[in-house]
N, C-alpha and C positions, 0 to 999 in steps of 0.2 A: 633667699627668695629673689626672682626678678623684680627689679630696678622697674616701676609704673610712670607714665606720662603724665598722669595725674594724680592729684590728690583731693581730698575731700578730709577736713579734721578730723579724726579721730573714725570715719569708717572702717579703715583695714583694721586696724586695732580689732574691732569688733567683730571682724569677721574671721579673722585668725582663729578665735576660739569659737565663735557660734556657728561657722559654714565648715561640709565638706568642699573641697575643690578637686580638681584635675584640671592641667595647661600645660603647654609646652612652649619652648624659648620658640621665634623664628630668627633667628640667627643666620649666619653666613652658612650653616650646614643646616640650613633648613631643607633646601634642594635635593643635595646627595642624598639625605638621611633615610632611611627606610618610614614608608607611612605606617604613623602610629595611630592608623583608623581601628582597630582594633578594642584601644581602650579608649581613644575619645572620642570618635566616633558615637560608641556607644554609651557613653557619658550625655553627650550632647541629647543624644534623641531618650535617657533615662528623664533629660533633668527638661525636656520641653515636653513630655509627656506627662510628666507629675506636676507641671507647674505652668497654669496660666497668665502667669505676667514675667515677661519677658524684659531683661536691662540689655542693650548693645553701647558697649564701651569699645571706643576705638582705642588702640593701643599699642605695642611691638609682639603680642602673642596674642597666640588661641590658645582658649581656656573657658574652662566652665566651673561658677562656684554656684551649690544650692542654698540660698539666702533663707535658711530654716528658721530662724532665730531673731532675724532682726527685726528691729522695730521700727522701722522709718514706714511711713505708711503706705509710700509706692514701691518701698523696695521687698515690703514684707510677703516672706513665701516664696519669692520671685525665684527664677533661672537667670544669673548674671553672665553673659555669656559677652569672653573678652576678644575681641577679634585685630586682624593684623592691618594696620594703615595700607602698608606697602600692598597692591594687590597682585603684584607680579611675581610674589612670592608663595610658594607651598601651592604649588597647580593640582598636588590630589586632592586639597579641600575644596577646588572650586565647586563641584556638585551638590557638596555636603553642607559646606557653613555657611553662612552669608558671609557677604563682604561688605566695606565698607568705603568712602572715598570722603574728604574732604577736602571743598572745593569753595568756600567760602559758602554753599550749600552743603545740608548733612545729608549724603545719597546712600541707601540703602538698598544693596544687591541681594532678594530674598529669593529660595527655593522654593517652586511652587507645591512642595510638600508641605513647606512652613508657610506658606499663606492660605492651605486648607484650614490651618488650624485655627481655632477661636483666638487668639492670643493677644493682651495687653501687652500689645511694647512701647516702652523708652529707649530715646539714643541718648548717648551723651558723649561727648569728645573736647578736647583739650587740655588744661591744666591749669593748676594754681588757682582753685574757685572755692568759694564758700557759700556758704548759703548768703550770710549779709550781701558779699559785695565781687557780686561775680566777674571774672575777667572776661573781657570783649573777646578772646579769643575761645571761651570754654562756650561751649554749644549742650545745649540742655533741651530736647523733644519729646514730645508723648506726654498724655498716654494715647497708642492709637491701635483700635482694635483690628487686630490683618486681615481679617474674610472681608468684614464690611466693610472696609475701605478699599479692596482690592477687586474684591464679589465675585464668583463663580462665571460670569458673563462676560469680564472682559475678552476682549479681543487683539489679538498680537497687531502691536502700534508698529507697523515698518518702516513708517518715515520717520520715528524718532529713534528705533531702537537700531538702523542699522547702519548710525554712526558712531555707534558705541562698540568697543570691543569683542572680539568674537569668542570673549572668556564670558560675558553675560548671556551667552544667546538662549540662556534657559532660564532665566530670574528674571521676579517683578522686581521692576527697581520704584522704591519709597522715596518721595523731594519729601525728606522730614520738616523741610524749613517752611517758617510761613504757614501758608498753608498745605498741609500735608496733601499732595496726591499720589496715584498711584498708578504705574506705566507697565503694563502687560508687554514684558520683552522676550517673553516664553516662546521662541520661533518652532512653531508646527512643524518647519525643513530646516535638519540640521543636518550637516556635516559633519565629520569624525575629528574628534580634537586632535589629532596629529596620525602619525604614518609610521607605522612600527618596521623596522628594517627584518626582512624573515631571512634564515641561515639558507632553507629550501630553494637549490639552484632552479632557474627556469629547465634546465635537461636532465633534471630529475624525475617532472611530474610529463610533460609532453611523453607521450609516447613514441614509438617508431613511425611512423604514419605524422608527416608533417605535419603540423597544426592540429593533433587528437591529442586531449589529454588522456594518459593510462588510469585507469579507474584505479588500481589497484595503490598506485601513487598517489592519485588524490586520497584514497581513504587512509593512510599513513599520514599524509601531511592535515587534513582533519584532523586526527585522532591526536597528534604532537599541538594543536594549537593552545592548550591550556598552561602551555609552560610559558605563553606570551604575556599572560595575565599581570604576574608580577611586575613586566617592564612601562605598566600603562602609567601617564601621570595625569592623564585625566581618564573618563568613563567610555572613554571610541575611539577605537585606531585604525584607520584604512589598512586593509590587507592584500598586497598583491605580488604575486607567484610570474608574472609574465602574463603575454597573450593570453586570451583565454582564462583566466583564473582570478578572477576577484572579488573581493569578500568585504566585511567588517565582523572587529570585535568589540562588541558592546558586554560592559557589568556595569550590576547593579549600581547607585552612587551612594545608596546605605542600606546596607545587608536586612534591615530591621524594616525595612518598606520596601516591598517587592513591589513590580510595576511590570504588564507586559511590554513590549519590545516589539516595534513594527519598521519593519524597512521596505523602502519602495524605491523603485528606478522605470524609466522610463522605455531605456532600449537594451538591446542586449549587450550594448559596449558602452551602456552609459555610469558611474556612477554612483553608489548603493548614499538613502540619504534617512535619515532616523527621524521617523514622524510622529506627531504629537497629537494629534486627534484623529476621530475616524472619518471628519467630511476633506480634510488633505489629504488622507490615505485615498480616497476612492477616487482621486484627482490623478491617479498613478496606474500604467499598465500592468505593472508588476507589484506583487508586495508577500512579505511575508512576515507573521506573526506568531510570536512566542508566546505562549499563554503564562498569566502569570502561576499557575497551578505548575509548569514546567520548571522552575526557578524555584518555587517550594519544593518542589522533588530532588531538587540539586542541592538546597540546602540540608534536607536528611538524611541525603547522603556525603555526609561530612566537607561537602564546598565549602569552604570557608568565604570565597570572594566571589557569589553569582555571577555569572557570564555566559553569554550565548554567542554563538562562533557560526556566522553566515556568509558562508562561502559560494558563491557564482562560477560555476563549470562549462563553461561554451566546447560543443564537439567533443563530449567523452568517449572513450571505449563504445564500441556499441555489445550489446547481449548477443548470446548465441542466435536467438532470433533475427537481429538484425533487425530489430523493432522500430518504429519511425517514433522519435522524442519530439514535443515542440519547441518548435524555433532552438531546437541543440542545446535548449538547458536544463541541467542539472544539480538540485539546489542542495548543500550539503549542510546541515545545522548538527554543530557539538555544544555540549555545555559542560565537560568533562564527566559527565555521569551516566547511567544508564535510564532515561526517562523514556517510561513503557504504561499503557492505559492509564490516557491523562482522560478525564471526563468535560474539561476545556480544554479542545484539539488544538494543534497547529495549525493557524488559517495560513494557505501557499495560493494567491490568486494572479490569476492571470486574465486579462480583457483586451476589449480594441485589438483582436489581433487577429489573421486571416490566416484560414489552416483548411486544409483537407481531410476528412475522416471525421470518426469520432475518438473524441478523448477522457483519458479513462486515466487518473492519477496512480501512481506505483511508486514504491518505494523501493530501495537496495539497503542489506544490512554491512556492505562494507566487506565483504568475505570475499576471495574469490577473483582471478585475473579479469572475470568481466562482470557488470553487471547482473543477477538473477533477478528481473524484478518483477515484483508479486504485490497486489491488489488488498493485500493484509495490512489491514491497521488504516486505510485510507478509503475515506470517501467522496466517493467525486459529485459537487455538486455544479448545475448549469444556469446562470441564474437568467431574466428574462431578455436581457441583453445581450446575450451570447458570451458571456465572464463565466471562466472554471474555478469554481473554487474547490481544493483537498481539503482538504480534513482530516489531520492523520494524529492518531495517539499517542505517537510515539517520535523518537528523533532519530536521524537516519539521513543516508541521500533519498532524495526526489525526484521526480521527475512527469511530466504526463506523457504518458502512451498516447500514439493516435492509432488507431485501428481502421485500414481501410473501410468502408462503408459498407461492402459488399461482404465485408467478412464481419459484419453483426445483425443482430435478426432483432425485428421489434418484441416488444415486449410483450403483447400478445399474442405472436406467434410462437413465442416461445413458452407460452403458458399452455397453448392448446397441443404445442408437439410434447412437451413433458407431460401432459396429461393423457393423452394416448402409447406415448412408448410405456409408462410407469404402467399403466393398463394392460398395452398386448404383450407386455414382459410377465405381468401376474398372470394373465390369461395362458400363456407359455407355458410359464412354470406347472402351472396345475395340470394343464395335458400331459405335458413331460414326465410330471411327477408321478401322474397315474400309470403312463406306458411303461417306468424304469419300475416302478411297484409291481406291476402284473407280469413283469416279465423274471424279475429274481425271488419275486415269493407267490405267484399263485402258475405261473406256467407248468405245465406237464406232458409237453414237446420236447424234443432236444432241439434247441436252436439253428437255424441255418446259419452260411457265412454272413449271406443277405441280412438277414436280422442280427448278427451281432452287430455287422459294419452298422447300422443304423441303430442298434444301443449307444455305441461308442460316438457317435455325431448326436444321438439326445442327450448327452451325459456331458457334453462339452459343451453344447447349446446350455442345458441348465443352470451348469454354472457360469456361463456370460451371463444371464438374464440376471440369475442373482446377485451379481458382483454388481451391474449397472443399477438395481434398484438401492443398492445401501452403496453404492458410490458418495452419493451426495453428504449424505450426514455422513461419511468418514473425514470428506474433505472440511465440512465445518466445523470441528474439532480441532482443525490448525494444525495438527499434530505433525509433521513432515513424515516422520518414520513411517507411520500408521500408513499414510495419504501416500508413498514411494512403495511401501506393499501391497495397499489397494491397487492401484495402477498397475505393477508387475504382473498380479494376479488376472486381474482383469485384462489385460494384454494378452497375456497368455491362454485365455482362455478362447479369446477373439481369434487367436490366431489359429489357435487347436480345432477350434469350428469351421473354419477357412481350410485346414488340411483335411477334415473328414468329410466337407464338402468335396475335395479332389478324390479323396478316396473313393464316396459313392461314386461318384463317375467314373474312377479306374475300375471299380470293381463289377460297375456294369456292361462298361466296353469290354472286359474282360470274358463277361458271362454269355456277352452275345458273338462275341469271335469263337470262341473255344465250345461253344453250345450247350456250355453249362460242364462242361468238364475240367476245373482246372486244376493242374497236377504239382502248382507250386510246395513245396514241402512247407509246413508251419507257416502256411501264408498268411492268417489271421493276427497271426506274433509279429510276422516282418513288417503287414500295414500298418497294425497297429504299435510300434515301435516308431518306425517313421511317424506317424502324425500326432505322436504323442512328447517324442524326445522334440524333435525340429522347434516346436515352438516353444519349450520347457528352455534349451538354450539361445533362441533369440531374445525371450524375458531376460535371464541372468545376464547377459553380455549388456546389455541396454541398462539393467539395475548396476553393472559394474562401474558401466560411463556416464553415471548419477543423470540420466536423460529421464525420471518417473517423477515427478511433483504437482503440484496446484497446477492448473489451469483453468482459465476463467473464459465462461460463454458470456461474450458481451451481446447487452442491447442496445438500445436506442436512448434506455434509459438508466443512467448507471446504479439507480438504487435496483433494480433487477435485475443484475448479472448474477449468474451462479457458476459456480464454482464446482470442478470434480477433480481427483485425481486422475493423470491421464501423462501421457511423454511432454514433455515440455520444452522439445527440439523438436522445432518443423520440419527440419531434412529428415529426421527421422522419422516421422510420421511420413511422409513423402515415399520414399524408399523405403520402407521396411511395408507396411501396410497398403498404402495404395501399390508398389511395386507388386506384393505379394503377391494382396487380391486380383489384380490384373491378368496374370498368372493362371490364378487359381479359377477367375471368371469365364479367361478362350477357353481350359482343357472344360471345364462344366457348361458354357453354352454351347459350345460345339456336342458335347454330348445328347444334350436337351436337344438340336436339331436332329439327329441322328438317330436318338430312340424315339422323338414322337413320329421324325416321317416311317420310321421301320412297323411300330407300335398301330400307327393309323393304317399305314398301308395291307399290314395282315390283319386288321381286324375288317375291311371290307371285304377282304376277301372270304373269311369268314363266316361272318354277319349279311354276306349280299340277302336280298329279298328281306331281310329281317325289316319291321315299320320304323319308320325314322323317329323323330323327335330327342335324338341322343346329344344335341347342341351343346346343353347344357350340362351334361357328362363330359363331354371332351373339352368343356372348360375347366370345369372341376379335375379333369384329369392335366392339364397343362399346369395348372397354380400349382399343383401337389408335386409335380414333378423339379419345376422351377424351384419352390420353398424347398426342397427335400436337396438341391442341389446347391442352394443358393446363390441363384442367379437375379433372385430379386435384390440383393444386395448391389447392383451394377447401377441400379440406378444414384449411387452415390454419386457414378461421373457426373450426370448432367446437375448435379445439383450446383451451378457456378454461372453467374450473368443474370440475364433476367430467370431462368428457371430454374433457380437454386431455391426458392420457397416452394412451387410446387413438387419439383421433382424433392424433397426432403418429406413434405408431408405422404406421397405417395411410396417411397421409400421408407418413411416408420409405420406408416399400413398395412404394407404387406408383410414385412417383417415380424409382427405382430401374430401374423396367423401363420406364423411357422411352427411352432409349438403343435398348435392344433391339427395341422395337415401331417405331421411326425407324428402322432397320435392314429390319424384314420389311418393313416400306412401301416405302420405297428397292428393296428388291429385286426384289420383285415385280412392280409398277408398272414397273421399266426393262425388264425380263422380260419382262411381257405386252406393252408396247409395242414390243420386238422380237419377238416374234412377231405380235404386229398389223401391224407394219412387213412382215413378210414375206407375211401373207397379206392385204399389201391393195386385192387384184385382186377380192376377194368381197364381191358387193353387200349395202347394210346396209338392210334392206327397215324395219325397227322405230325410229322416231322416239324410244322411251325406250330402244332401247340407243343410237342415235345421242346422247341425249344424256348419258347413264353415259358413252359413251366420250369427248366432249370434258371436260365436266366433270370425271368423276375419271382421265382418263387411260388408263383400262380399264374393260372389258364385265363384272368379277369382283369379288367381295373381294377385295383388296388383300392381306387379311389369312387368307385361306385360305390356309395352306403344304399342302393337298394339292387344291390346282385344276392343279398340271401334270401330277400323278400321272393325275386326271382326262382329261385332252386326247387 
């Protein structure tokens, strides 16, 4: 057994057999040795939790014996807990044990875990003492109760505690002597007990791009920092990769009392410093918070040594988008495990700080040479100050999005345009649904070209409308799979309505050149082949180059963005869609010019002497022509500057009654062509109604619903 500093007659004796113990030597290999927090760690915090009277013996070990049995009456039940003189010795217990110093006073260095607790303690230090006739050098204090004489209210004393060692900067130190008092040295702003050297060269994480770091590189050197844990010999080691790259790693200082973890810094090249309450937290631009529900989730998943790995990314990799991050940072937190829907989030705040746009918190899972980042798991909140705070369930890189201004819509605009499109999309469908019903189960016509080409544009309409109404709840599902098929489909079907928009209008320039005669072989096959394959393979090429995911409509205010699936590469949306429709918008408004002046101009000639009041037909006939073409869709362009709200709400209005104007066209036109069919025994003496009637199918507006009333 170790050789003790002191003695007391016939004690050890008695505790030989009546105490369990656990100790260990501090010796010359106390340094090297592997920390054996494991078992006495857990010893210590067994035998301070079963037992409220507390003995500190100074001496040349830490150890702990549980005083079961004896009968002294301060000593009786007690945690005898033996600690080491030398304090410069065994650095992994500094978080864990107290310490101890004598100085001709008895100084007691306590953990402010151990001064939450109720506890009776005694010191006692020296040697050679008896009860009769104690020696001047043996030191005998207590009893003194730790909460009440420390109290939950002190306040960190800076002029006394910050000429004391920077190994106390987290313990109340006890003057046991005299009269006991008690000096709150628990510093709010701490710094990292030392500087761990990383293998990770600085030209491994930089990217090509001078001064960017490669995202992909950082989430490698993330994911490797759990192997640093074991080289800690206190609880926080500065981390740093070169320019750009700076971190800390904090764990727990005993596995058995979790505690969250909040770091905060000032500027983006300043510093990371570990703070102790929340009203010095909020004294800070930056800060981020580990909850302690995060650290429980590391521990069942077999951590053995809680720790949380926060790392500082200045100028990463940017996203395919080319997305504006603030102030270039990118916050990375590991704790070696996968912590995912924590119900106490990760607080990541940012203030005091001047930005343009709005900001909208996003996360990266670490996959992938650039950034993907998505609005999943994170919420952004604004507080009245102008401070963002995230909120995210999960751990991961960070970062906040800023989103130009002009590319987010307020929140009640946004409520009233989803509430009309969800409308003129139902509205849609039902006419739609009616015209594709009466046409494949109650018609008993044979179809023109006319009327198929405008089956095959409702039937593509139909399904854009349906796709964009259950868009929304696919995308709240999370699911990526689901939400990248959502999107394709839905794409594709956008796009397929964009080509049978070009087709009516090929098919009409066609019928008014040719006079209604045209001798293409299987030409219903060849158009409908083109406007069906083109956009079938512009979806797969695009699902090939994983461009289909989450995308999120920001507002003004982040708890109402919503989410749909949709391309999730701007260039591609750019070029692919707006190029298309562009396209497909000159060959259809050029037409729309072309047949209403041909359309107007034979119907006066016609109709002359006929009584006027027809205004509002030849509106009616413009809208149905326009929807039937879709050239109401143009006004997408102007929706950018200041008339990007109204031209957006005028543009899902009219689009709304496309359905229904596809419908009277449908109806009418089978209509008048059954009754053309029945009266077509009667000679057509006029060359321009002969050719109204091949070209558009009927001698009428299509779109007068009182030309039967007429007949």
């Amino acid at each position: 057994m170790f050789r003790h500093g002191w003695r007391i007659p016939g004690f050890m004796m008695v505790l030989v057999w009546t105490c369990s113990y656990s100790f260990f030597s501090s010796g010359d290999k106390s340094d090297s040795s592997p920390f054996p927090a494991s078992a006495v760690v857990s010893r210590l915090s067994a035998c301070l939790t079963q037992r409220n009277t507390v003995c500190f013996i100074a001496d040349n070990f830490y150890g702990v014996i549980n005083a079961t049995k004896h009968n002294g009456s301060a000593w009786k039940d007690s945690c005898i807990i033996f600690l080491q003189r030398n304090i410069t010795r065994q650095k992994k217990l500094w978080k864990v044990w107290p310490q101890v110093e004598v100085k001709g006073s008895l100084l007691l260095y306590v953990p402010k875990d151990l001064v939450r607790k109720s506890l009776t303690v005694y010191t006692r230090a020296g040697k050679n003492s008896t009860n009769a006739n104690p020696n001047q050098s043996f030191l005998d204090f207590g009893p003194v109760v730790m909460n009440k004489i420390c109290g939950s209210g002190s306040t960190y004393d800076k002029a006394y505690c910050e000429n004391i060692a920077n190994v106390f900067n987290d313990k109340y130190l006890l003057n046991m002597t005299n009269r006991p008092e008690c000096i709150n040295c628990d510093n709010p702003i701490k710094g990292p007990d030392e500087t761990l050297t990383l293998n990770t060269s600085v030209e491994s994480i930089i990217g090509n791009t001078p001064g960017e770091v490669d995202a992909s590189s950082a989430a490698t050197f993330v994911a490797n920092l759990a192997n640093l844990v074991s080289q800690m010999n206190g609880t926080s080691a500065e981390l740093s990769a070169g320019e750009g790259v700076k971190g800390m790693l904090v764990r727990q200082a005993d596995p058995t009392v979790l505690e969250p973890v909040s770091l905060a810094y000032q500027s983006a090249n300043s510093n990371l410093n570990i703070i102790g309450d929340a009203q010095t937290l909020s004294t800070f631009s930056r800060s981020v918070t580990v909850s302690k529900e995060a650290f429980q989730q590391a521990m069942s998943s077999n951590i053995s040594i809680p720790f949380a790995a926060i790392i500082r990314f200045l100028n990463m990799t940017s996203d395919d988008k080319n997305s504006t991050v603030l102030q270039n940072e990118v916050i990375g937190i590991d704790m070696g495990a996968k912590i995912k829907n924590l119900s106490d989030p990760v607080n990541i705040t940012f203030k005091n700080l001047i930005y343009s746009g709005n900001p909208h918190c996003h996360s990266w899972n670490g996959d992938g040479g650039r950034p993907n980042w998505t609005n999943a798991g994170c919420e952004t909140i604004k507080d009245a100050n102008g401070g963002i705070i995230c909120q995210c369930t999960h751990l991961t890189f960070f970062a906040i999005l800023l989103t130009p201004i002009n590319e987010t819509i307020s929140s009640t605009d946004l409520k009233y345009l989803t509430t009309i499109s969800q409308a003129g999309c139902g509205l849609s469908m039902f006419f739609l649904g009616v015209g594709l019903f009466m046409h494949f189960l109650i018609r008993r016509t044979k179809a023109s070209q006319t009327t198929v080409i405008l089956i095959h544009l409702m039937l593509a309409m139909f399904l854009l409308n349906f796709t964009f109404l259950i868009n929304n709840s696919i995308a709240k599902m999370k699911n990526l799979v689901g939400c990248q098929v959502m999107a394709a489909i839905m794409h594709f079907s956008m796009l397929a309505t964009f080509s049978w928009f070009a087709g009516q209008a090929f098919h009409l320039c066609l019928q008014l050149y040719t006079g209604g005669q045209i001798a293409i072989k299987r030409y219903i096959l060849k158009i409908s082949a083109i406007n069906w394959a083109l956009p079938a393979v512009i979806a797969i090429i695009i699902a090939c180059l994983g461009k289909y995911g989450l995308e999120t409509i920001y507002t003004d205010d982040p708890a109402n963005n919503v989410d749909m699936c949709w391309i999730t590469d701007v260039y591609v949306h750019y070029i692919v869609n707006i190029g298309y429709y562009s396209l497909v918008f000159l060959f259809t408004f050029t037409t729309v010019i072309i047949t209403v002046s041909w359309l107007f101009g034979l119907k006066k000639s016609k109709v002359a002497g006929e009584k006027g009041g027809t205004s509002g037909k030849s509106v009616l006939t413009i809208m149905g022509l326009c929807c039937q073409l879709g050239v109401t869709w143009g006004f997408a362009f102007f929706a950018y500057g200041a008339l990007r709200i109204p031209a957006t709400y005028i543009f899902t209005i009219l689009n709304s009654f496309q359905g229904f104007f596809l419908f009277i066209y449908y109806y009418n036109s089978t209509k008048a062509r059954a009754n053309a069919a029945a009266g077509s025994s009667s000679t057509q003496t006029s060359t321009s109604v002969s050719t109204i009637k091949s070209g558009l199918d009927v001698v009428f507006n299509p779109y007068d619903i009182t030309h039967q009333k007429s007949k």
